[in-house]
C-alpha positions as CSV (number, residue, x, y, z in Angstrom):
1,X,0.0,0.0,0.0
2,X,2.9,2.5,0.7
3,X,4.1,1.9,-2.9
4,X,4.1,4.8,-5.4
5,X,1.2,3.4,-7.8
6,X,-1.4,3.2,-4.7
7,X,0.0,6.6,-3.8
8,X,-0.8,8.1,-7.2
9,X,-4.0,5.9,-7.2
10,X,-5.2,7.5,-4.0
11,X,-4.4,10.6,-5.4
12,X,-6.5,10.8,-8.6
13,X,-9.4,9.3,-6.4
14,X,-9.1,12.3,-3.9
15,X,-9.3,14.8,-7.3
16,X,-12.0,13.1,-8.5
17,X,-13.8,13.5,-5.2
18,X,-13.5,17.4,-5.8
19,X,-16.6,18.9,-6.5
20,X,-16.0,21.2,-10.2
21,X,-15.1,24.2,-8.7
22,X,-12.4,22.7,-6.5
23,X,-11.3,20.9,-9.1
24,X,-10.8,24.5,-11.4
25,X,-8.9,26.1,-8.5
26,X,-6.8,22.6,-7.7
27,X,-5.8,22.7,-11.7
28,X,-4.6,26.5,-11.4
29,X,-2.7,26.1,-8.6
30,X,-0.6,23.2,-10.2
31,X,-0.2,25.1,-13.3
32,X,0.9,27.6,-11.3
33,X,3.4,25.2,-9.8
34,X,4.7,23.9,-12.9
35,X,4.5,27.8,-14.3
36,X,7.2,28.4,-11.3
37,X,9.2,25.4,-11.9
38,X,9.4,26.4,-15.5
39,X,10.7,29.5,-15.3
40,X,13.4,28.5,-12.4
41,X,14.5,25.7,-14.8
42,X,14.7,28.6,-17.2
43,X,16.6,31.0,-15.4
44,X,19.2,28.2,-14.2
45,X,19.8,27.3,-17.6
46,X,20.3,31.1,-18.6
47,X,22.6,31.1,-15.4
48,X,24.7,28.7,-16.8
49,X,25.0,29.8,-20.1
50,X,26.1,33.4,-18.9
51,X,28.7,31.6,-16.7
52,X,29.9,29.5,-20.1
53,X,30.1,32.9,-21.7
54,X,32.1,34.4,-19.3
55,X,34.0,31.6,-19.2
56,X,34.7,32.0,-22.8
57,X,35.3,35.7,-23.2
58,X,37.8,35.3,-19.9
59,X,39.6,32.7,-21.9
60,X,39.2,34.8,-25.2
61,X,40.9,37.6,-23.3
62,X,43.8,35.7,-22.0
63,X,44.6,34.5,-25.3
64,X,44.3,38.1,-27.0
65,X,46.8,39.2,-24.2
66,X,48.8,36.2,-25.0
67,X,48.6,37.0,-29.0
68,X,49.4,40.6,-28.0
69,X,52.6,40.0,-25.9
70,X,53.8,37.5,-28.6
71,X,53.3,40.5,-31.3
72,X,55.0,43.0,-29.5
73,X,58.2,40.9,-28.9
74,X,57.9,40.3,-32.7
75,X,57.9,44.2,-33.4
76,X,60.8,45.1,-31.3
77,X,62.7,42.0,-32.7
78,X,62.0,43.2,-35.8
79,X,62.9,46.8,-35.1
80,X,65.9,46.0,-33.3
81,X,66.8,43.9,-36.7
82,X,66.2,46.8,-39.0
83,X,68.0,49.5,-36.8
84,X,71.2,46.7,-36.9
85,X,70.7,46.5,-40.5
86,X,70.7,50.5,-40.9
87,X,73.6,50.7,-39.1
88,X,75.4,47.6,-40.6
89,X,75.1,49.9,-43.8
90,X,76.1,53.2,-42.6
91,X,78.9,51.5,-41.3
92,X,79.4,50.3,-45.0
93,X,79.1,53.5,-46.3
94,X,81.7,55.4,-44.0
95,X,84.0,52.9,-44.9
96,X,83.8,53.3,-48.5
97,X,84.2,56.8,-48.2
């Protein structure tokens, strides 16, 4: 008797019991319910997705800072490279003088 189909059996006998009205009201109030549960479910799920984007854009961030470090040290490689060429050929020039 304590099992969960004689639960739910004695449950459905109790609503049919209900007289219309009662019945109307008892429907509302678990649509209602399930309304609520809905849109907690909903707002979770839009929880975790704003989490996963900031997740994302964090990483996205790191990377661009990562991308951006890597570039400089490229430019001021280069730079230094084209100063020691500039001065590798005035160097050339003075000497041919």
């Amino acid at each position: 008797m304590n099992s969960e189909v004689f639960q739910r059996f004695f449950q459905l006998d109790s609503y049919v019991k209900l007289i219309k009205e009662e019945r109307t009201m008892y429907d509302i109030s678990l649509k209602r319910k399930w309304d609520a549960e809905a849109v907690r479910m909903y707002q979770e799920g839009l929880e975790k997705q704003l989490e996963e984007a900031i997740r994302e854009a964090k990483k996205a961030e790191k990377e661009a800072k990562r991308v951006s470090i890597t570039a400089k040290v490229e430019g001021i490689a280069e730079g230094e490279y084209k100063k020691a060429i500039e001065t590798a050929l005035r160097l050339k020039r003075w000497v041919y003088l």
